[in-house]
mmJSON file of the N, C-alpha and C atoms, coordinates in Angstrom:
{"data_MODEL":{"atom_site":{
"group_PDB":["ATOM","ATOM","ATOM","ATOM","ATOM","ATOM","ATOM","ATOM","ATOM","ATOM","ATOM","ATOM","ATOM","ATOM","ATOM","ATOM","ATOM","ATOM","ATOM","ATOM","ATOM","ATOM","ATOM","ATOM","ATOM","ATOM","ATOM","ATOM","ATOM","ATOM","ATOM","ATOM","ATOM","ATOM","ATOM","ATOM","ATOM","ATOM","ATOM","ATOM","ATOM","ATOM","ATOM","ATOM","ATOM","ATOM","ATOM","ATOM","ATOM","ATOM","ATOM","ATOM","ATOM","ATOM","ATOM","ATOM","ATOM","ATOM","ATOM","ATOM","ATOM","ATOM","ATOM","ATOM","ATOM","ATOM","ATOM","ATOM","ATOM","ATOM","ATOM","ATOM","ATOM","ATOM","ATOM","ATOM","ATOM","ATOM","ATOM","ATOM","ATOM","ATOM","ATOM","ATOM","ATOM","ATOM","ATOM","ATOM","ATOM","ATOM","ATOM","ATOM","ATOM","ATOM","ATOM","ATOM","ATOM","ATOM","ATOM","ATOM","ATOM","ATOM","ATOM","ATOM","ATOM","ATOM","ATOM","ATOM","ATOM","ATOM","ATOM","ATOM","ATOM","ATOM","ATOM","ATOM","ATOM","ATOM","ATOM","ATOM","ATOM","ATOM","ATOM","ATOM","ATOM","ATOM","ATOM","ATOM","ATOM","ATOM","ATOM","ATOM","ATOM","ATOM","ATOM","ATOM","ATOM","ATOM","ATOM","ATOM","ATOM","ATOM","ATOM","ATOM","ATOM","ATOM","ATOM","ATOM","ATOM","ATOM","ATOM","ATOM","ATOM"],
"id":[1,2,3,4,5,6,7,8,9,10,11,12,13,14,15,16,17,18,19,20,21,22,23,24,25,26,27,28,29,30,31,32,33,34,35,36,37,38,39,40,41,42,43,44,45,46,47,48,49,50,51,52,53,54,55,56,57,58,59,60,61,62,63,64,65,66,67,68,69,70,71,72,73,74,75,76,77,78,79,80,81,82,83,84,85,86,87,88,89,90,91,92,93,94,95,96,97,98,99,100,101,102,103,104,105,106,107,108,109,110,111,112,113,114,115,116,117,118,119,120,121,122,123,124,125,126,127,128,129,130,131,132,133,134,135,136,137,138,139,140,141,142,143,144,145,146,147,148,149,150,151,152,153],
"type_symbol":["N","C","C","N","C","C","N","C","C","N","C","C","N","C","C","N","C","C","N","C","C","N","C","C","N","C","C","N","C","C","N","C","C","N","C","C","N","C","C","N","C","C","N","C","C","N","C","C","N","C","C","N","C","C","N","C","C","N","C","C","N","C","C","N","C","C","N","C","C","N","C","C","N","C","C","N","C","C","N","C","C","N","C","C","N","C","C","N","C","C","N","C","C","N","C","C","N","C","C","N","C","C","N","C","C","N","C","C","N","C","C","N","C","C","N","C","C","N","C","C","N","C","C","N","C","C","N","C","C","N","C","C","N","C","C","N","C","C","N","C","C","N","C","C","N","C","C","N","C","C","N","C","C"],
"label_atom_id":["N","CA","C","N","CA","C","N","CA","C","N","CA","C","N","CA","C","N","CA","C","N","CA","C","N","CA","C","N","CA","C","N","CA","C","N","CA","C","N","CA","C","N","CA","C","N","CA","C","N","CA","C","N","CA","C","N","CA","C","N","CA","C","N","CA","C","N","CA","C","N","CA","C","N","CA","C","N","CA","C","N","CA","C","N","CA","C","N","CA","C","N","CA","C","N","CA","C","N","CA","C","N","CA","C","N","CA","C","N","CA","C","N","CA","C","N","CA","C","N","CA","C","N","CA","C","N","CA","C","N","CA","C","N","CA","C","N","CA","C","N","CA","C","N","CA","C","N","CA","C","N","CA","C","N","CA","C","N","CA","C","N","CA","C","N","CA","C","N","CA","C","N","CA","C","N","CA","C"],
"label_alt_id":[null,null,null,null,null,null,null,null,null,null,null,null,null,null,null,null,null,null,null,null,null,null,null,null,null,null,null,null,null,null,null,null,null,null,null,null,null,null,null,null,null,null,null,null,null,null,null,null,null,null,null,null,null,null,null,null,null,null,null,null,null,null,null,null,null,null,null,null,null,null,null,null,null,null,null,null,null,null,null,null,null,null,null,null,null,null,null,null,null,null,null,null,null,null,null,null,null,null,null,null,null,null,null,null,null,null,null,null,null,null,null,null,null,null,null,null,null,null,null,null,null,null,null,null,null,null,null,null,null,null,null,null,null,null,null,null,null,null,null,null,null,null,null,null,null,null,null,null,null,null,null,null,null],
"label_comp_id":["UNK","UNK","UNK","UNK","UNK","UNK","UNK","UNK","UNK","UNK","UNK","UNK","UNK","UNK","UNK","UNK","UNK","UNK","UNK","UNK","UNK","UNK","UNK","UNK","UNK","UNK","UNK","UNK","UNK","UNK","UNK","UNK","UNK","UNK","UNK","UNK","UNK","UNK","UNK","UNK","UNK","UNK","UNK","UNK","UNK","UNK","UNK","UNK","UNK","UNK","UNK","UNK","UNK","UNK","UNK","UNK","UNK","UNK","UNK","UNK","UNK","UNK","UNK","UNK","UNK","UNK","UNK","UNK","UNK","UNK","UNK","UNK","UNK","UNK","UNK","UNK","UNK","UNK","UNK","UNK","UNK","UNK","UNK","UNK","UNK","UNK","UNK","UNK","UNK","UNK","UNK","UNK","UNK","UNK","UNK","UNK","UNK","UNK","UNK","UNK","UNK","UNK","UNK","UNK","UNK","UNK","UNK","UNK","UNK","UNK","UNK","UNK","UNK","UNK","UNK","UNK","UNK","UNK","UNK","UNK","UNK","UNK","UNK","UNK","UNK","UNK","UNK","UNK","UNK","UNK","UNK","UNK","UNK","UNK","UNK","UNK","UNK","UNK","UNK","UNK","UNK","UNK","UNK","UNK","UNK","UNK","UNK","UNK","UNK","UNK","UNK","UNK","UNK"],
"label_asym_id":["A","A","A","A","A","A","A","A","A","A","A","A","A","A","A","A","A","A","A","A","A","A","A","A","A","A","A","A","A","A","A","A","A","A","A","A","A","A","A","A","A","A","A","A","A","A","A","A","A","A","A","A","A","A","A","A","A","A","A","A","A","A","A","A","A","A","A","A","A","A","A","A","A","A","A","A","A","A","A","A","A","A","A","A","A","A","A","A","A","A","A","A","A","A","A","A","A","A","A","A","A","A","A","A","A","A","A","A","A","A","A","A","A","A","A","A","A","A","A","A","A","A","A","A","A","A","A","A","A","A","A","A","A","A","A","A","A","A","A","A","A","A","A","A","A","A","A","A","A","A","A","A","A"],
"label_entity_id":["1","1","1","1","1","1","1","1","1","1","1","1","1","1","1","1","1","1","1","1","1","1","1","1","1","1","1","1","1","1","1","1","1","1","1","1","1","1","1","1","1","1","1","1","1","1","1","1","1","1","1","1","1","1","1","1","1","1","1","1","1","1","1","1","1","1","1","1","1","1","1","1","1","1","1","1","1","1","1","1","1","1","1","1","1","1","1","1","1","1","1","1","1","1","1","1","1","1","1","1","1","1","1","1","1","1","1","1","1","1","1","1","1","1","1","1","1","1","1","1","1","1","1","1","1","1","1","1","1","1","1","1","1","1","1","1","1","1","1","1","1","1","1","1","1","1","1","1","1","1","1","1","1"],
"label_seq_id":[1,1,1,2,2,2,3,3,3,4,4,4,5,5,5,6,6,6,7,7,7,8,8,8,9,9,9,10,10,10,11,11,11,12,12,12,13,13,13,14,14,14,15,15,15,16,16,16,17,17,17,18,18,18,19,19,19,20,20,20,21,21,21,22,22,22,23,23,23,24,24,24,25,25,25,26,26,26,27,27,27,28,28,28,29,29,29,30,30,30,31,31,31,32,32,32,33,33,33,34,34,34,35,35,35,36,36,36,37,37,37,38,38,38,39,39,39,40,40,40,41,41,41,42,42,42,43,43,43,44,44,44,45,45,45,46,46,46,47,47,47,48,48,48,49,49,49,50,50,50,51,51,51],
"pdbx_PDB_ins_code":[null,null,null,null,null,null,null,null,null,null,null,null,null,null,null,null,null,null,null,null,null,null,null,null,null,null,null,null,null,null,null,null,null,null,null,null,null,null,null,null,null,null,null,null,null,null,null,null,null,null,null,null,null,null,null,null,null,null,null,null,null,null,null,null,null,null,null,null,null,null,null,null,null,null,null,null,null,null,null,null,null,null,null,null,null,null,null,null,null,null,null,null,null,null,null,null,null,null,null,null,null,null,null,null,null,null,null,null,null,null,null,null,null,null,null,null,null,null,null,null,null,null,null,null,null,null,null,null,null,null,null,null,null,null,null,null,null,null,null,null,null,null,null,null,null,null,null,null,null,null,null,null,null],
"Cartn_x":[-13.104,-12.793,-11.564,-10.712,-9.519,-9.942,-10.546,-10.425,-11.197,-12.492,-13.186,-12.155,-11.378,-10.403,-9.724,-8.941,-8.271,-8.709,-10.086,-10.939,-11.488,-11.533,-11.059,-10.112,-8.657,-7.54,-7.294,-8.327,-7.612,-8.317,-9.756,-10.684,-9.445,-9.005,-8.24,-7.204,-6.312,-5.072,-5.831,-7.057,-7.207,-7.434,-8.385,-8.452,-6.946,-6.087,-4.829,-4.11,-4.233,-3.413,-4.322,-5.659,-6.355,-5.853,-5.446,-4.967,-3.795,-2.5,-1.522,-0.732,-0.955,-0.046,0.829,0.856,1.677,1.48,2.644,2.312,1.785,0.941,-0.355,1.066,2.399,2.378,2.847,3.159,3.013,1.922,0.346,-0.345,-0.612,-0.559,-0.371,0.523,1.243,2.094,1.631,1.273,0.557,-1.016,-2.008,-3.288,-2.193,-1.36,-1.284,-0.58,-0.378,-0.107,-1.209,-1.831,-3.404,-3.852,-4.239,-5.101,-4.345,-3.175,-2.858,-3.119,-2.619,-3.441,-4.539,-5.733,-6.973,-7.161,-6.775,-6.688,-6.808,-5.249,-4.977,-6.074,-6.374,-6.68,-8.378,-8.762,-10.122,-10.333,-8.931,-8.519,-8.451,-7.749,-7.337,-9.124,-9.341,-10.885,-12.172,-11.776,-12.588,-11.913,-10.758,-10.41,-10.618,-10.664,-10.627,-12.632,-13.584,-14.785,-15.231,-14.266,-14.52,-13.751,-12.89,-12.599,-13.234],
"Cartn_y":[-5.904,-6.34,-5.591,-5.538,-5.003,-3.308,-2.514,-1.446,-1.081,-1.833,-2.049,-2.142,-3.286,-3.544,-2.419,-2.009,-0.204,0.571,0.918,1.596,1.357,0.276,-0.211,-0.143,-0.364,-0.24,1.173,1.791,3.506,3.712,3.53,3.365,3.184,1.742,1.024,1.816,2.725,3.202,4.612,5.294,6.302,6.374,5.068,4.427,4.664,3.481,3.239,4.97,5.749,7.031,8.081,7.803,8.802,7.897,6.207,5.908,5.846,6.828,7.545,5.819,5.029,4.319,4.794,5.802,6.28,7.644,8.545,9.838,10.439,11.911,11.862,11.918,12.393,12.539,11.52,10.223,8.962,8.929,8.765,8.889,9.597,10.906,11.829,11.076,10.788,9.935,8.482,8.077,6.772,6.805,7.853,7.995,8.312,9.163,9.892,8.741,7.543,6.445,5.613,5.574,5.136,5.239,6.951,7.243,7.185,7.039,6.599,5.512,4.513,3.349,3.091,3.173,3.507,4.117,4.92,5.874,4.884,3.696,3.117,1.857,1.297,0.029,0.516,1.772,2.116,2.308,3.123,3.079,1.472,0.565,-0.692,-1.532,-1.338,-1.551,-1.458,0.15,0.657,-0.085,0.249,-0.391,-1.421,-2.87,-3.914,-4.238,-3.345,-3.427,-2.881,-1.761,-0.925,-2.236,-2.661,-3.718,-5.194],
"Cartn_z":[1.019,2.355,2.896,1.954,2.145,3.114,1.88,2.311,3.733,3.832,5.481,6.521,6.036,7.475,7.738,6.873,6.939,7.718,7.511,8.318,9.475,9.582,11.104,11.643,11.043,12.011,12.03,11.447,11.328,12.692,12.879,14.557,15.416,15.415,16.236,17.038,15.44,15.811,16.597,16.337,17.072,18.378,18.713,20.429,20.952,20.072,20.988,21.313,20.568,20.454,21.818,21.425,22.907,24.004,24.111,25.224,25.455,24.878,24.822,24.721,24.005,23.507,22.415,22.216,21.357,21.266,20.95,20.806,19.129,19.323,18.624,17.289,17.231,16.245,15.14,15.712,15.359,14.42,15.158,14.515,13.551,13.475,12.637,11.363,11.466,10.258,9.899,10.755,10.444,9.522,9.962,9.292,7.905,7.598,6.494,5.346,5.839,4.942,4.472,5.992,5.923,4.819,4.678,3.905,2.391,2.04,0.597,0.343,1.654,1.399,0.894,1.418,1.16,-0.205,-0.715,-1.989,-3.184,-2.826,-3.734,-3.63,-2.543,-2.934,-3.405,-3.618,-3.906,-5.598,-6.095,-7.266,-7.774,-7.346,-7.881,-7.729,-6.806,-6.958,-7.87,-8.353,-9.246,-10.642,-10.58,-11.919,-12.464,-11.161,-11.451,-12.362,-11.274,-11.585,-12.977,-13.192,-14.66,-15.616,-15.427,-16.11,-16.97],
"occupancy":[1.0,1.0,1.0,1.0,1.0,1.0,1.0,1.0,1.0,1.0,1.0,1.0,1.0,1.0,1.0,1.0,1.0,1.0,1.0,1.0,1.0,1.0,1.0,1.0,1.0,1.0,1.0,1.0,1.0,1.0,1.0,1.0,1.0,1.0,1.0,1.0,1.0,1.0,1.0,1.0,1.0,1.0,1.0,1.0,1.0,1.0,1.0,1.0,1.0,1.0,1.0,1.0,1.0,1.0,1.0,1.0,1.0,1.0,1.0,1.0,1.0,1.0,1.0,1.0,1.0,1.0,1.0,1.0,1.0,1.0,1.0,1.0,1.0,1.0,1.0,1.0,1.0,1.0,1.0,1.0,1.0,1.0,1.0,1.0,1.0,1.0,1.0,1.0,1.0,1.0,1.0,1.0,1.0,1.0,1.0,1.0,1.0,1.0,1.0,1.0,1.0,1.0,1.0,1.0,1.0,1.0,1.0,1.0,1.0,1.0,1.0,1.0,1.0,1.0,1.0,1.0,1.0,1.0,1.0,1.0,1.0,1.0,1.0,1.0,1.0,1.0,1.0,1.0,1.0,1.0,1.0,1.0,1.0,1.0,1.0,1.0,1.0,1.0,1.0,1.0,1.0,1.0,1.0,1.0,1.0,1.0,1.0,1.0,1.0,1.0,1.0,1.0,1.0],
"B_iso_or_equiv":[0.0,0.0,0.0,0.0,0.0,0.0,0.0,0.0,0.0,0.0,0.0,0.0,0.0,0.0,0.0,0.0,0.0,0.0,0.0,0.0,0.0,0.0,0.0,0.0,0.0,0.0,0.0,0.0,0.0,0.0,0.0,0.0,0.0,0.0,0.0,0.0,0.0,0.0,0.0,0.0,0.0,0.0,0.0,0.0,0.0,0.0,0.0,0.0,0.0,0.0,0.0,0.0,0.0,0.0,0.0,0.0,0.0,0.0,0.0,0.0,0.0,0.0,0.0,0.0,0.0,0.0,0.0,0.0,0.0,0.0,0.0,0.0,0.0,0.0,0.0,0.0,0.0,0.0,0.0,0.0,0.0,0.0,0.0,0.0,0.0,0.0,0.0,0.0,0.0,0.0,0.0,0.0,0.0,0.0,0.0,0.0,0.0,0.0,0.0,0.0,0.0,0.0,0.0,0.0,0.0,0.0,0.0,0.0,0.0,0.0,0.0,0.0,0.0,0.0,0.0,0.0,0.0,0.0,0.0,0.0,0.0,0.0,0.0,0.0,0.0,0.0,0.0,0.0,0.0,0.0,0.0,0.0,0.0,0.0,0.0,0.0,0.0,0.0,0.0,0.0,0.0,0.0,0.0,0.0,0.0,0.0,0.0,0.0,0.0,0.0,0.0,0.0,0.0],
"pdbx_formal_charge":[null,null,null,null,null,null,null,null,null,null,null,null,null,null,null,null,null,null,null,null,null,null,null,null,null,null,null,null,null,null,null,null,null,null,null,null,null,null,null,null,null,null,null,null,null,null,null,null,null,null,null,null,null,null,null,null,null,null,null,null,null,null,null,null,null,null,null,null,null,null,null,null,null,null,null,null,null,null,null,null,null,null,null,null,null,null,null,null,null,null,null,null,null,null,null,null,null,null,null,null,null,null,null,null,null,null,null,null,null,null,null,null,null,null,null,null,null,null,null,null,null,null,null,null,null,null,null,null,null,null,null,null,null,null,null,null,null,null,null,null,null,null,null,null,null,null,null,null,null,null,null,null,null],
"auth_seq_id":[1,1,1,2,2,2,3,3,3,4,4,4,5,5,5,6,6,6,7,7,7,8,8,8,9,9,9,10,10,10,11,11,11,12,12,12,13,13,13,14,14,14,15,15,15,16,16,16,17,17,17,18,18,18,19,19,19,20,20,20,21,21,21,22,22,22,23,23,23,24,24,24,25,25,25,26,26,26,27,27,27,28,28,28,29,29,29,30,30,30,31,31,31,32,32,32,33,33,33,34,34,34,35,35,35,36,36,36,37,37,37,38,38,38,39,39,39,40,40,40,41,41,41,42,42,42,43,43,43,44,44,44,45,45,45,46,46,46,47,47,47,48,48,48,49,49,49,50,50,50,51,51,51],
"auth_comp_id":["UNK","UNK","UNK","UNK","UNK","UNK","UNK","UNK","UNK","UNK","UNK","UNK","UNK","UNK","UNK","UNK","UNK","UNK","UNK","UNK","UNK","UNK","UNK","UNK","UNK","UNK","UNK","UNK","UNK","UNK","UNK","UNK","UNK","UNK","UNK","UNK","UNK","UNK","UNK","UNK","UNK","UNK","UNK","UNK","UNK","UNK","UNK","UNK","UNK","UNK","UNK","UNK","UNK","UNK","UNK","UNK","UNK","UNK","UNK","UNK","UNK","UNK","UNK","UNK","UNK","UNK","UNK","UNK","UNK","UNK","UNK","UNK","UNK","UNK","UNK","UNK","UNK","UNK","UNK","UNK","UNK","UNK","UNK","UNK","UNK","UNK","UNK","UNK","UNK","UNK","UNK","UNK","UNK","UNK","UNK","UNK","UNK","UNK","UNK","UNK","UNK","UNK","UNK","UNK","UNK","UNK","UNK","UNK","UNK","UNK","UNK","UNK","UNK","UNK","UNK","UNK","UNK","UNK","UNK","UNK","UNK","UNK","UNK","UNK","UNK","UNK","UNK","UNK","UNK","UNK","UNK","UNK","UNK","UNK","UNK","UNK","UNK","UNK","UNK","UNK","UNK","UNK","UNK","UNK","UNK","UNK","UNK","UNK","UNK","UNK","UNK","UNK","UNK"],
"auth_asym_id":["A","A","A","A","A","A","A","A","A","A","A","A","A","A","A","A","A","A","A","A","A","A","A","A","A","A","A","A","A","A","A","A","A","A","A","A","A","A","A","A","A","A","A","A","A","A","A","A","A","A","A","A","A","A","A","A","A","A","A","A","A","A","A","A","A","A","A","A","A","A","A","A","A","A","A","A","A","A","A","A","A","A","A","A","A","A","A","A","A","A","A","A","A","A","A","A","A","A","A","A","A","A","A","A","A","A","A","A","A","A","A","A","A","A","A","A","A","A","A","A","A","A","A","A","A","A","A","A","A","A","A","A","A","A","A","A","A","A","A","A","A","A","A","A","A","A","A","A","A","A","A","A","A"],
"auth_atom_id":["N","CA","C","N","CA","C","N","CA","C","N","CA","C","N","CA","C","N","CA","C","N","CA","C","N","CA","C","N","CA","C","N","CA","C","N","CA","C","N","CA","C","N","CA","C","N","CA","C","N","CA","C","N","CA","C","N","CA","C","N","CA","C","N","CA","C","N","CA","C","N","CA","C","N","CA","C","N","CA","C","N","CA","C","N","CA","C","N","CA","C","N","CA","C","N","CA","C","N","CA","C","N","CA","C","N","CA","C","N","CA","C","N","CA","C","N","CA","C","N","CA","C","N","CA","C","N","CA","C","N","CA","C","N","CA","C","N","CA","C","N","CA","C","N","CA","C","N","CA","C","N","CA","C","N","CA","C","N","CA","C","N","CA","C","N","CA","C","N","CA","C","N","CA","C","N","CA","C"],
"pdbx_PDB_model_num":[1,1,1,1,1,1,1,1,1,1,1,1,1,1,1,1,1,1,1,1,1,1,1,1,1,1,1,1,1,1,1,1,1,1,1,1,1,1,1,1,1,1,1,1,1,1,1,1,1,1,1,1,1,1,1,1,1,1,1,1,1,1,1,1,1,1,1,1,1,1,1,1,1,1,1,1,1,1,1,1,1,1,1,1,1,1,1,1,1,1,1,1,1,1,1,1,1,1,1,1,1,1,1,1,1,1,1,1,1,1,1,1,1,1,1,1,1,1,1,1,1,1,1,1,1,1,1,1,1,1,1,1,1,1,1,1,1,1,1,1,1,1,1,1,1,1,1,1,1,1,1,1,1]
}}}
């Protein structure tokens, strides 16, 4: 569930950024946490299932 929602607010944050609520390079730094995010909770995921 976790990682779905992510991927939605990653949608979310790209809407808000083409509607210049923020400048792109915000975003630019924001996906790039995103996506460690994502990294990890996919790892902790797998692990928990290999477990």
């Amino acid at each position: 569930m976790a990682l779905g929602s992510s991927f939605e607010l990653e949608t979310q944050l790209r809407i808000a950024s083409k509607r210049n609520y923020f400048k792109p390079s915000k975003l630019d730094l924001i996906l790039k946490n995103m996506t460690s995010l994502q990294k990890r909770i996919y790892a902790l995921r797998k692990n928990v299932l290999n477990s």
